[in-house]
MIMIBA-373611 format. One record per residue: residue in three letters; x, y, z of N, C-alpha, C in turn. Coordinates in pm, whole numbers, plus 50000, padded with zeros to 5 digits. Example, Ala and Ser with C-alpha at 12.3 -4.5 7.8 and 13.67 -1.06 7.14 Angstrom:
Ala513194943150780512304955050780513204967050780/Ser512854977550708513674989450714512905000350787/
END
This chain:
Unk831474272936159831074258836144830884252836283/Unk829984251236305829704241336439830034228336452/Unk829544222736574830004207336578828564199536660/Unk827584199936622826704197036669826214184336648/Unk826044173336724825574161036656824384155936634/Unk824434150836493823124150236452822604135536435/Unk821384131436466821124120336488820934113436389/Unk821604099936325821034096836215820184090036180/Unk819434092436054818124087636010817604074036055/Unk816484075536053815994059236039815914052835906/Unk816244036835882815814028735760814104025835815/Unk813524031935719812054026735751811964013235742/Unk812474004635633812733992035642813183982935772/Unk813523989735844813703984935958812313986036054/Unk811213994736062810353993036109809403984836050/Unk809023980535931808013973435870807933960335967/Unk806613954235963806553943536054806653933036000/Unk806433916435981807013909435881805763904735840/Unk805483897635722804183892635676803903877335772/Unk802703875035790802413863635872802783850235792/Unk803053841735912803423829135817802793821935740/Unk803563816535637802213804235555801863792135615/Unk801103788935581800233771735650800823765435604/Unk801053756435632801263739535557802543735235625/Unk802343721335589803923718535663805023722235653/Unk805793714835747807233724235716808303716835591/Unk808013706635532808883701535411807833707235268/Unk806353713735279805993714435150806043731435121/Unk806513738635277807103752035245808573749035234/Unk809303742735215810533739435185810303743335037/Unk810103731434990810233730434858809213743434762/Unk808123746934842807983759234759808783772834776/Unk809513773434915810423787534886811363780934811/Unk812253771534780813243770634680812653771534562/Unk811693768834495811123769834370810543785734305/Unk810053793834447809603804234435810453817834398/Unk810473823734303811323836834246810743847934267/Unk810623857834353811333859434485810723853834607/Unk811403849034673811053840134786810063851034821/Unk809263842434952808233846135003808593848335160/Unk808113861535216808883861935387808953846935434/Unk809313847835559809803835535635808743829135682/Unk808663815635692807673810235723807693799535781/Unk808843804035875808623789936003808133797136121/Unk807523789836192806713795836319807793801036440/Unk807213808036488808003815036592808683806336723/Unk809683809936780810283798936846810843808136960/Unk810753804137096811333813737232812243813037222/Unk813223822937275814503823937283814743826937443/Unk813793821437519814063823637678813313811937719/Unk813463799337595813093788137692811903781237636/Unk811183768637684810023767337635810633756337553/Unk809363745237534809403733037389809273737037284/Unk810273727237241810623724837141809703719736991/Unk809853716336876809133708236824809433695936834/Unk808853685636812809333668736768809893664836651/Unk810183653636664810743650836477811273653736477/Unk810633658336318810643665536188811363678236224/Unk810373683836330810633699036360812063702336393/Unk812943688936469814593691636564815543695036442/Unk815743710536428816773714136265818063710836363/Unk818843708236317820253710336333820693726736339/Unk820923727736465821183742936515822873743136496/Unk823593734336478825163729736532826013743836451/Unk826693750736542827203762336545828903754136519/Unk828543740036493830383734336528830023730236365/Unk829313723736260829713718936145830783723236085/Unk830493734736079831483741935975832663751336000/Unk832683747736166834473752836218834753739336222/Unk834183731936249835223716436248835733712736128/Unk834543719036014835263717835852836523725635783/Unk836533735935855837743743835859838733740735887/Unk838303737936046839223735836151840163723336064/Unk839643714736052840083701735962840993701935830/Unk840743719735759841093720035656842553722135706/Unk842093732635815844003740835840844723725835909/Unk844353721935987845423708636023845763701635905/Unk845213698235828845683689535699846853697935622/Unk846913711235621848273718435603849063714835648/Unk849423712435820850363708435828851543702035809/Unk851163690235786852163683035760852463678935594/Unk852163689835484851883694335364853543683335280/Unk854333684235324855523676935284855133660335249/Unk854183659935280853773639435237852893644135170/Unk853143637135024852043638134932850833636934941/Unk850413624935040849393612135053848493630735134/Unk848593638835198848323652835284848193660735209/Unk848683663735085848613671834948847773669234846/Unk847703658034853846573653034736845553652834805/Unk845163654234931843793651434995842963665334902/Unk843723677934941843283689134884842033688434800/Unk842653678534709841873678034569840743673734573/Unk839883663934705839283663034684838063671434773/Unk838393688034755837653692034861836393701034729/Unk835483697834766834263702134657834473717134639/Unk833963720134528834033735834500832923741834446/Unk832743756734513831913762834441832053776634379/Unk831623784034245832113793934247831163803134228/Unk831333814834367830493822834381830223840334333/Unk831533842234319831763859634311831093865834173/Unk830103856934076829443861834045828463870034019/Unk827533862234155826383864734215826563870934331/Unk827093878434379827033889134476827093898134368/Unk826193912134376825833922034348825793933734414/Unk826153935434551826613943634606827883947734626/Unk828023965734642828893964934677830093960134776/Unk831013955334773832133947634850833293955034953/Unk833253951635097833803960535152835393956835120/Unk836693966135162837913964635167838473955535165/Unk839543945135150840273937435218841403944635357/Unk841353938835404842053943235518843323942535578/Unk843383924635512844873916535559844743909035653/Unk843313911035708843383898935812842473884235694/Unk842143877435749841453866135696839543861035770/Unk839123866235663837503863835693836773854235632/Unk836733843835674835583828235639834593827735713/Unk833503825935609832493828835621831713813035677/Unk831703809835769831323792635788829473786535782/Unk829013780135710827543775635684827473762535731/Unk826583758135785826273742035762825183741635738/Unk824733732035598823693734535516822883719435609/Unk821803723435618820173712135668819373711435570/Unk820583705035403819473701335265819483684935332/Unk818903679135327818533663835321819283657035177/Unk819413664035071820233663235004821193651334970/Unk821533645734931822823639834930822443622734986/Unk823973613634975823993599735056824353608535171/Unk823553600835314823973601235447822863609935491/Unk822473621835421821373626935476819783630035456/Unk819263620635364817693623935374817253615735515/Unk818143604435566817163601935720817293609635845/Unk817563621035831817243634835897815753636335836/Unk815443640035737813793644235714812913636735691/Unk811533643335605810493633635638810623628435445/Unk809463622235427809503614435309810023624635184/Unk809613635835191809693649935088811093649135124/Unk811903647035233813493649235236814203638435113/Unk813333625735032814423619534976813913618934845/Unk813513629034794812613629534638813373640634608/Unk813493644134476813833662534409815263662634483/Unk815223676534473815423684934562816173683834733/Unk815183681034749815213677734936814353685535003/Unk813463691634918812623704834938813253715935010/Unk814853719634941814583729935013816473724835058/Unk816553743035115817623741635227817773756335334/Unk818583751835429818573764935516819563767135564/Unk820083771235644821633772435730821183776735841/Unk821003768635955820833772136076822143776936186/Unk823453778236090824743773736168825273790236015/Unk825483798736053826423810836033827103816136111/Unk828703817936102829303816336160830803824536085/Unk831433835136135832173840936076833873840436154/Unk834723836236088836003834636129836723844036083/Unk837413848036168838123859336159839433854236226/Unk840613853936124841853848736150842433863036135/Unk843603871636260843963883036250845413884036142/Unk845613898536103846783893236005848213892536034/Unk848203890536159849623881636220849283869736211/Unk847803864236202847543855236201847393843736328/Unk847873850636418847923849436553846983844936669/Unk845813851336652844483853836669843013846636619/Unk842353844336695841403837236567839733841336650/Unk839233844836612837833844936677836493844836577/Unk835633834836624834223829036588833183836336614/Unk832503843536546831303848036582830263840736545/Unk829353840436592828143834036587826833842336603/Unk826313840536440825093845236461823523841436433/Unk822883841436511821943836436587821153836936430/Unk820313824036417819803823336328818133825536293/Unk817853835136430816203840236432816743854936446/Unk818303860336440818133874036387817443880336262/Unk816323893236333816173896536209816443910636179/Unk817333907936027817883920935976817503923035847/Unk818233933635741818263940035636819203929635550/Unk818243923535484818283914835370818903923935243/Unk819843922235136820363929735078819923927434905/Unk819463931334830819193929434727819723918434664/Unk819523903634615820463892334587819703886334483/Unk820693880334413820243872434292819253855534349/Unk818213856234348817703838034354819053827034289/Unk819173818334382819743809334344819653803634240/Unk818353796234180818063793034098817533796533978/Unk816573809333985816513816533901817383825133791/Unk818113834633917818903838333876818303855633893/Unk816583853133884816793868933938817143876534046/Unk816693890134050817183896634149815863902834238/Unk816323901434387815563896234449815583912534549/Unk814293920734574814573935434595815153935734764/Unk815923939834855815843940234955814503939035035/Unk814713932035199813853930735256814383927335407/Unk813303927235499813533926735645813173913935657/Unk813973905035700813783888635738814453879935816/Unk814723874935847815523865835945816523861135843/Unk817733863235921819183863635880818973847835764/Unk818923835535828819633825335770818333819635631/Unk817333832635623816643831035466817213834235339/Unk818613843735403819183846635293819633833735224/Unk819873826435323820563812335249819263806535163/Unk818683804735219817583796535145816653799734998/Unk817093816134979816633821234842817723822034748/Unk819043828434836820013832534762821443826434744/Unk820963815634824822693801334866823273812934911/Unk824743806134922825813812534957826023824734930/Unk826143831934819826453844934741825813851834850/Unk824363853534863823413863834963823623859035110/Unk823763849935159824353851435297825663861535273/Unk826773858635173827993862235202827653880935228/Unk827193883735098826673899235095826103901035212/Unk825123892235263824393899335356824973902335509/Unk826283894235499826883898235608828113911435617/Unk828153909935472829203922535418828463933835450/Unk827643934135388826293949535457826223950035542/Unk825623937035648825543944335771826583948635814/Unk827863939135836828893948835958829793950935856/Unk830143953635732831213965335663832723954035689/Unk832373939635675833743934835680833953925535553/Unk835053922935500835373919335360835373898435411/Unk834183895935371833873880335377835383874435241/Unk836493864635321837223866035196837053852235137/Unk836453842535214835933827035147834903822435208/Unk834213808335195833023807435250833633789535290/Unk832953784035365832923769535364832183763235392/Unk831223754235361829973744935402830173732835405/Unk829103730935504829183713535569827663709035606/Unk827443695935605825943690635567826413680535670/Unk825293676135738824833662435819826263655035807/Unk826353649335706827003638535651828443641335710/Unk828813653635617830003656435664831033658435832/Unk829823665235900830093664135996830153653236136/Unk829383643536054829913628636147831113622736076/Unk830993624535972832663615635932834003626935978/Unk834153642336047834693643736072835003639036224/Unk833763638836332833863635736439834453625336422/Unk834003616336339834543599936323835963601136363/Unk836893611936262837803608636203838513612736308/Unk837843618536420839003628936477838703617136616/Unk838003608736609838013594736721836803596736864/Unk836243607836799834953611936914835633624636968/Unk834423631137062834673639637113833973638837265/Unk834913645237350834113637637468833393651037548/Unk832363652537576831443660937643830973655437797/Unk830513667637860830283671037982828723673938012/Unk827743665338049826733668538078825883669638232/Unk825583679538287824923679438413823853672938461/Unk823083668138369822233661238345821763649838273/Unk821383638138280821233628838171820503634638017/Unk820333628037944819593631037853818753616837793/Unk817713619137765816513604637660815733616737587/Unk816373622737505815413626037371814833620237235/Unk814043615837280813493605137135813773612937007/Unk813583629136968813203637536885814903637136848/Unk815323637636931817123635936860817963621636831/Unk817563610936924817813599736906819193600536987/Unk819083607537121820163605937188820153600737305/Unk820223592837412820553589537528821723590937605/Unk822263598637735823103595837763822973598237892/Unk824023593037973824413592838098824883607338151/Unk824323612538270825443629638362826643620938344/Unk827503633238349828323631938317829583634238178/Unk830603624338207831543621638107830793613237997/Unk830753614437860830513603737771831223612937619/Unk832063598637551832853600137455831493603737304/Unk831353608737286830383609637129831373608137001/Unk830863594936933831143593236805829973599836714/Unk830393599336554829613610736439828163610736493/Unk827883600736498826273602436521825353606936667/Unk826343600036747825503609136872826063623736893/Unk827343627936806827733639036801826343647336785/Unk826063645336632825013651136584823933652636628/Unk823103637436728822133639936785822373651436911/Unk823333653436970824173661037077823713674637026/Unk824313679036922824243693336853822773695836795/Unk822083688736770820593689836711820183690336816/Unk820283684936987819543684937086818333703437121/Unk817343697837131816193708837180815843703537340/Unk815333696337376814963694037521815823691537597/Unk816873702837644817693699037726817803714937794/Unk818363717937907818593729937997817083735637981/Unk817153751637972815683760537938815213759637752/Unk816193752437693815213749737596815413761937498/Unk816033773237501816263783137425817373782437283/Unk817573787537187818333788837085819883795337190/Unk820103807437279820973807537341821853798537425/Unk820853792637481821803785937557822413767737516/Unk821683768437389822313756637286823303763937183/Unk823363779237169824503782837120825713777637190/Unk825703781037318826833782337400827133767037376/Unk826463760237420826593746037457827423741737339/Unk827283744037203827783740737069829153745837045/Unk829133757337093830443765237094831463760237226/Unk831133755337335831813745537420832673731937331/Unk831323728437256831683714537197832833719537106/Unk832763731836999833753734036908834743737436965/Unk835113741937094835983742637152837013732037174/Unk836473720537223836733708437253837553703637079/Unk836623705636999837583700636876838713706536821/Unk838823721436853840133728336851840983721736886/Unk840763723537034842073711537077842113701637065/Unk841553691037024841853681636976842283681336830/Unk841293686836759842203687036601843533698736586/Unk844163700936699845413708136682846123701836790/Unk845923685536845847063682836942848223677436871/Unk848913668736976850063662836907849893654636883/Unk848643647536956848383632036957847583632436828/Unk847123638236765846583635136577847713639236548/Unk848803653236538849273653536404850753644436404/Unk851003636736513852023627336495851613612236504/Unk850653609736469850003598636412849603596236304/Unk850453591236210849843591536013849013584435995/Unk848653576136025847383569236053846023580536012/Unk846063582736189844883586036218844783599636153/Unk846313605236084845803625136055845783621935914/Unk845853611635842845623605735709844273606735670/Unk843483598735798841713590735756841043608435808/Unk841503614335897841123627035911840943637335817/Unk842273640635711842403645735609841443640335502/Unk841613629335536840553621435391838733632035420/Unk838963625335571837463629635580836933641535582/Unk837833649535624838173665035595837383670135485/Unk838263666835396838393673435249837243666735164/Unk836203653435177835573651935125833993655635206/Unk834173663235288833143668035383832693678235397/Unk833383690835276833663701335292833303708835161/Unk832673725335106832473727635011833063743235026/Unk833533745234930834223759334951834603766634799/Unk834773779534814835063785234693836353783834645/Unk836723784534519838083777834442839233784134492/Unk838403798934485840073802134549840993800834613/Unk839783798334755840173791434848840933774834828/Unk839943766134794840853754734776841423752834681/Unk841843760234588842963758334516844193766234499/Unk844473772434641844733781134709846003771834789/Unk846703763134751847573752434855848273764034919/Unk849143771434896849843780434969849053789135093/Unk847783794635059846973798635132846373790735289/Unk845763778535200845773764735291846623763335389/Unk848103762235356849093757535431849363771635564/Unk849023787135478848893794135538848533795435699/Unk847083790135641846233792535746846213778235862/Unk846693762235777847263754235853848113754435972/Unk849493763335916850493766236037849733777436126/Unk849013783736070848173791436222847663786336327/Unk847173774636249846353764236332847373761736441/Unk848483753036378849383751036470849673758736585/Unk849903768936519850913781336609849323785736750/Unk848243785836667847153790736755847353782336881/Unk847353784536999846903775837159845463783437136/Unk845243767837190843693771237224842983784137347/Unk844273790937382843983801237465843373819537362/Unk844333807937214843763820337116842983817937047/Unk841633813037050840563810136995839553813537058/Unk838883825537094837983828837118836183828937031/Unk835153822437066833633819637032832883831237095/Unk832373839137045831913848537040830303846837012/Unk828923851237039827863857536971827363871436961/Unk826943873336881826483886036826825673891137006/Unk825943899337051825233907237158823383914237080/Unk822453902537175821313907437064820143907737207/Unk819243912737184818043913637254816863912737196/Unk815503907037249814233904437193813883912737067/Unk813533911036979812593919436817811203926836908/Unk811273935536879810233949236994809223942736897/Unk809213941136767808283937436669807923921836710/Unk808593912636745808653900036762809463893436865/Unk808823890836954809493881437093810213874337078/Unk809953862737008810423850736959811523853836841/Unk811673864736828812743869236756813873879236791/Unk815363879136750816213885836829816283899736698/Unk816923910136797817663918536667819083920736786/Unk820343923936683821473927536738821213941136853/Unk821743941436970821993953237044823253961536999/Unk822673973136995823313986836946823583994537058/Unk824914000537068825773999236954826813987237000/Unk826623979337058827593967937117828163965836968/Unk826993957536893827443950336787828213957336695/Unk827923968136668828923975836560830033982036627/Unk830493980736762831923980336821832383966036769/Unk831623955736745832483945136758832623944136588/Unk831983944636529832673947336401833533955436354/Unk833693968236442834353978536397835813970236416/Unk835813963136527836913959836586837503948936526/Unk836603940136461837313933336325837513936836177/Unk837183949436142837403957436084838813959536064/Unk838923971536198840303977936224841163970336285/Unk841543955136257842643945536250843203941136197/Unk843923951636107844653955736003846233951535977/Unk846793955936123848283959236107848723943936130/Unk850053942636060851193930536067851863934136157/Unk852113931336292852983937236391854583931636346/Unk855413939236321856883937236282857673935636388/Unk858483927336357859663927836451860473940136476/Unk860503942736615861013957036665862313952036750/Unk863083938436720864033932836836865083944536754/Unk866093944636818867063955836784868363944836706/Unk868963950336627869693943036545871093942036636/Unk871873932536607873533930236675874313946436646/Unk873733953336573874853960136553874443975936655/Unk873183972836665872833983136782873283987536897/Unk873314004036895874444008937036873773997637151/Unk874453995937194874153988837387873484003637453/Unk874294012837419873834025137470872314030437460/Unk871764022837340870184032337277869354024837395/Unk868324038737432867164037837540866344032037489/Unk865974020637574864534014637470863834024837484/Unk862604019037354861884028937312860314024737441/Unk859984038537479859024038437605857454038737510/Unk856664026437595855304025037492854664031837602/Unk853864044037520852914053437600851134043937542/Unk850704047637662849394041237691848284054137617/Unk847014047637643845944057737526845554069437672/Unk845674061637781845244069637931846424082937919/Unk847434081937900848544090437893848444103937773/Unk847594101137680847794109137570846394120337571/Unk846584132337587845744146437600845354149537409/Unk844234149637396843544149137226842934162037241/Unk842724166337134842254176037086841844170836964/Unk840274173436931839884164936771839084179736722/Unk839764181536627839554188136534838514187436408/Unk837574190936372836584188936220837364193036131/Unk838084185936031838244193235907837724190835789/Unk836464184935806835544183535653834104191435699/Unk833164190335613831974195935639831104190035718/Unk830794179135716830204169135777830324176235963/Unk829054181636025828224186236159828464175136249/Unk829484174836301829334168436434830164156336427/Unk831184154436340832684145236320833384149736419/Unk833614160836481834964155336575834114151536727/Unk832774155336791832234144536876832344137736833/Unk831434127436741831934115836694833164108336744/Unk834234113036650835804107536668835854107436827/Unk836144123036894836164120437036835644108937135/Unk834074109037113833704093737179834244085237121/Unk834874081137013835194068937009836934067937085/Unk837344081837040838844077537108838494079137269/Unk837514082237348837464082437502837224067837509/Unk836374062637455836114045137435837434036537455/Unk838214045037393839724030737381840574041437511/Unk840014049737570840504054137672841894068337625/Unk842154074437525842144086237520841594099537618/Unk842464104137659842124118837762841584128437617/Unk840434129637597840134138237489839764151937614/Unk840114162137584840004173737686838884186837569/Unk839034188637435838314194837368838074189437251/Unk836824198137164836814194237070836194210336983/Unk836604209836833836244222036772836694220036631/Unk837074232136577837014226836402838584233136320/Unk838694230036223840304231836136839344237136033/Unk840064250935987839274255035844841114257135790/Unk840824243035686841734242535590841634255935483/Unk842974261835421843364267335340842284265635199/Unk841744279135191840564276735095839274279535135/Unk839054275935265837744267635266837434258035274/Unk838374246735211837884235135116837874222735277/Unk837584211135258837564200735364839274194535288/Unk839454192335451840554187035493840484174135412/Unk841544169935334841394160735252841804145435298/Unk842864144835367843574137335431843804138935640/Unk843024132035728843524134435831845304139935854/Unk845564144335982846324152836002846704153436191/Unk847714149036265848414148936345849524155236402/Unk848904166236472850204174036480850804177836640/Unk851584178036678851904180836830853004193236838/Unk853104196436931853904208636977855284209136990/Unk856094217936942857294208436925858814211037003/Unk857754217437080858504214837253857894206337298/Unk858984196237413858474191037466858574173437471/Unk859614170037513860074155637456859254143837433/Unk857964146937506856684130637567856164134637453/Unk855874144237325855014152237253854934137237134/Unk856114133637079856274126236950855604113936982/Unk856204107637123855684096137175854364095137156/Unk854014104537263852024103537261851404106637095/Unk852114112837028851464112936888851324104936834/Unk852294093236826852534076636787851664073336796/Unk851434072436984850234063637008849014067536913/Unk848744082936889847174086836889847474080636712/Unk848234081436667848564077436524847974063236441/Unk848664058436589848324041236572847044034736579/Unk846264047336662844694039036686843934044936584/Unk844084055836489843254063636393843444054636249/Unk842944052336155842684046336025841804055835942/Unk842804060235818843754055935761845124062435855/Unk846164055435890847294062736000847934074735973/Unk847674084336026848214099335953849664095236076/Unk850734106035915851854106635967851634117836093/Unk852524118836197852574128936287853504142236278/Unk853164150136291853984163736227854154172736317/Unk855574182036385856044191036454855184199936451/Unk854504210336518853614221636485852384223636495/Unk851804227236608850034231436597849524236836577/Unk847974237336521847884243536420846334255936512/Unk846104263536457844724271236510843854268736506/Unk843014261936689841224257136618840744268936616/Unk839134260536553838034273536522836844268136606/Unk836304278436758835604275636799835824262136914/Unk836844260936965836914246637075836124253137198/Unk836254239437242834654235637333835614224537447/Unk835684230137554835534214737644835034205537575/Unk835614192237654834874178537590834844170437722/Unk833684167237811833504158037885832854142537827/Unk832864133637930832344121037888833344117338007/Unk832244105038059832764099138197833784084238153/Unk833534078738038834974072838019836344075237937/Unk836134089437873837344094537865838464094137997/Unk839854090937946840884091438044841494105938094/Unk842424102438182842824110438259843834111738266/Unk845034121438192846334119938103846814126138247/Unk848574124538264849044133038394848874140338357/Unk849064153038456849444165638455850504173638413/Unk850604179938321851264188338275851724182238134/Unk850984171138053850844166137950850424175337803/Unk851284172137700851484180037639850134178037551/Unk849164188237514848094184037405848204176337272/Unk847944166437231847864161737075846774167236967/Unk846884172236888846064173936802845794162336667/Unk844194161136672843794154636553843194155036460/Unk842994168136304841944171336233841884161236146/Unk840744158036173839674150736119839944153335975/Unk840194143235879839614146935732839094138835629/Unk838764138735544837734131835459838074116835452/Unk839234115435427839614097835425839944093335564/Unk838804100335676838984092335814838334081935790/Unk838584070135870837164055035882836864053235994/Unk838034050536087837424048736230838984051036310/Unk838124050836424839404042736564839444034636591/Unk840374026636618840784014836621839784007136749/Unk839173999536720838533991836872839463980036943/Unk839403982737054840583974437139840053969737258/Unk838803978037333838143975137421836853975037396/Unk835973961737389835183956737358833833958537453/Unk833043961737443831703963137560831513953537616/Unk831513951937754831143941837839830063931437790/Unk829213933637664827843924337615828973916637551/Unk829753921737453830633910337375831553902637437/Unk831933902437531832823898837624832093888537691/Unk831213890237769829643880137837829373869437748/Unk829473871437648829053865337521829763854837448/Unk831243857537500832683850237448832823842337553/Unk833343831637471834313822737561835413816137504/Unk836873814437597837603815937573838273795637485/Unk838433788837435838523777137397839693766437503/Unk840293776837560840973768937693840793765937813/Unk839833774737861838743771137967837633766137970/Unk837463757237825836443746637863836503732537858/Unk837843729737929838123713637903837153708937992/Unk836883709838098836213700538252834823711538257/Unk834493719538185832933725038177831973717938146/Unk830643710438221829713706438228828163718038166/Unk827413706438119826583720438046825173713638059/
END
């Protein structure tokens, strides 16, 4: 059995080019893709992502990457202080929707960490928002809706942790087979720009469509509209921003001074809708938005709201009636309160804003696709954020005498990856990924299980001389999923091979080998070190109090 790696296929669907856009304005293709069963490709005109004007008006969508973490954000503080009724009953009035119908795809794992899925919907829709659009915004319908603002939260399951991804809403990917909103039929896969899923398939087909792409279990959703998101700014008393430059955009209805200036709901919004400001790109108004949500972290988690009943009262109010989410979720009080005291416990040093690492559409300029394989490290890596870290303090009754226990590093531990299923070219594979988190992988070759048959269950075994042997097995234990126990005894490869690669580590000398066969219920290695694109891409929510933009 060899170990040869084989390249995998192409989705032809991924090469098709997209159909050209339709004519007509942009509120009377509104209202015909919502009416239309199965929507029709995308059909807003192409837009730079390295700069360049904007449209006017009509054209300025609400890009705001903050609606719907501030709607969140708002939900978990209102946990807090859950012991006053007047904070408990707000709950009730948080809108609901129920979705797990209409997803039709298959559903990845739960994990244990916590995945919300965040939208802010640009329907005209509703009191507060048809004077965002044009006359077609306050008839029917609203002609239409879109989500220019997707946005995935990932709370870890210590809960400890919290990080925002953001993805760009002229990505274009693999649309997943989804039921029409309104119809109700089913709608065949297709190649389109990410945030159409919303607009054929609501919520349900965004949620899927983000489950497909990166393989992570979406576990609620939450949406927020125009409206909502000035009565939260309201509530939370403004937010104050940093600008390098003045601003007079007629198309947003904003004016302001360089500098310091406090924004209440509405120039919030004109703020976050802004197009003519810096180079004018969808990137660099990501960032700018994700600065601003920064700014509301800490503020909607200081002391100065949650020890003021007053003001964390009219907040909660505005919260919860600003906000649309699935039942489980809000009727979920224990859950709520859950994810409330996280809030708390989170410093804004643990809130990291993230975007998807993406580069120009080879097919389309004006359009991004994710960079590979950055992006599927960074999912992998919210993926495999699994474990509840336990308390390891040693109990009163413990010898004084016992050696603490010594934590060996991934640089320290000598691998050997083993194939034990059929599948051509799994233990490269595995190997690059454990040299990635910095593993000394030194060979690689194959395990022919008893039979013939493929190794059913991975398998960890070390030598059983040798005292550092158990230690370093731990480690290699801890980064593999599903976690194979580690076992005294090594076993015979078939066919090993050196294994170079220039960021594999460099274990000391005279380090005892680990062995790892590979077997059918492997998933991954754990990701811990992130590619420099995702990292570039992040920013951290405590280093942007005094940032100018």
């Amino acid at each position: 059995m060899s170990d040869h790696r084989i390249a995998p296929p192409v989705d032809p669907a991924y090469d098709r080019r997209v159909a050209p856009t339709q004519p007509g304005s942009r509120m009377a293709r509104r209202q015909a893709a919502a009416a239309a069963p199965p929507p029709p490709p995308y059909d807003r005109p192409p837009r730079s992502h390295r700069g360049g004007g904007g449209k006017p008006g009509g054209q300025n969508k609400m890009r705001v990457l903050a609606w719907v973490s501030i709607g969140l954000t708002t939900v978990m503080v209102a946990g807090a202080l859950t012991g006053y009724t007047v904070y408990r009953d707000a709950f009730g009035n948080i809108k609901q929707k129920s979705v797990k119908e209409d997803i039709i795809n298959p559903r990845p794992p739960d994990t244990g960490a916590l995945n919300v899925l965040l939208v802010g919907s640009d329907t005209r829709a509703g009191k507060g928002n048809a004077q965002y659009g044009q006359q077609l915004a306050r008839e029917a319908d609203a002609g239409g809706k879109r989500t220019d603002t997707i946005i995935l939260l990932h709370i870890s399951p210590n809960r400890d942790q919290a990080r925002l991804i953001s993805f760009p809403r002229d990505s274009m990917v693999q649309i997943p087979k989804c039921r029409n909103e309104t119809t109700k039929q089913e709608m065949p896969p297709r190649r389109d720009m990410i945030n159409s899923a919303y607009n054929s398939g609501g919520i349900a087909c965004t949620m899927s469509t983000i489950e497909t792409l990166t393989g992570i279990r979406v576990n609620h959703f939450v949406e927020v509209d125009f409206s909502g998101f000035k009565n939260i700014v309201d509530a939370l008393g403004g937010i104050e921003i940093c600008l390098k430059s003045g601003v007079n955009d007629r198309a947003s209805k904003l004016v302001l001074p360089p500098g310091k200036s406090l924004l209440n709901g509405e120039k919030a919004l004109g703020y976050v809708r802004l197009r003519h400001y810096g180079d004018g790109s969808d990137i660099q108004r990501i960032r700018r938005q994700q600065i601003f949500l920064s700014k509301v972290v800490a503020k909607a988690t200081s002391s100065a709201l949650l020890t003021d009943v007053g003001k964390l009262r009219d907040f909660i109010a505005a919260a919860a009636g600003s906000v649309t989410m699935d039942p489980e979720l809000a009727n979920d009080t224990e859950q709520l309160i859950e994810i409330a005291m996280s809030a708390r416990e989170l410093t804004a040093s643990g809130v990291k804003f993230t975007t998807i690492p993406w580069v120009p559409d080879p097919l389309d300029k004006n359009r991004v696709v994710w960079k590979e394989p950055d992006a599927q490290e960074l999912f992998t890596a919210i993926r495999t954020d699994t474990e509840v870290t336990k308390n390891t303090a040693p109990s009163p009754s413990a010898s004084a005498s016992a050696k603490p226990k010594v934590t060996v590093k991934p640089e320290q531990v000598k691998v050997e990856v083993l194939n034990g299923t059929k599948t051509v070219g799994k233990a490269r594979e595995v190997a690059d990924q454990l040299a990635k988190e910095g593993f000394a992988v030194v060979s690689v070759g194959n395990y022919e299980a008893p039979g013939g048959v493929s190794l059913a269950n991975s398998e960890i075994h070390y030598a059983k001389t040798g005292a550092t042997a158990p230690g370093q097995a731990d480690t290699l234990a801890g980064s593999v999923l599903p976690k194979p126990a580690p076992a005294a005894g090594k076993v015979k490869a078939v066919n090993p091979q050196p294994y170079t690669w220039t960021q594999a580590g460099v274990a000391p000398k005279g380090a005892p080998v680990v062995q790892l066969l590979v077997g059918e219920d492997f998933k991954s290695v754990k990701v811990t070190k992130l590619p420099d694109s995702v990292e570039n891409n992040s920013i951290t929510a405590s280093q942007q109090k005094n940032v100018c933009t």
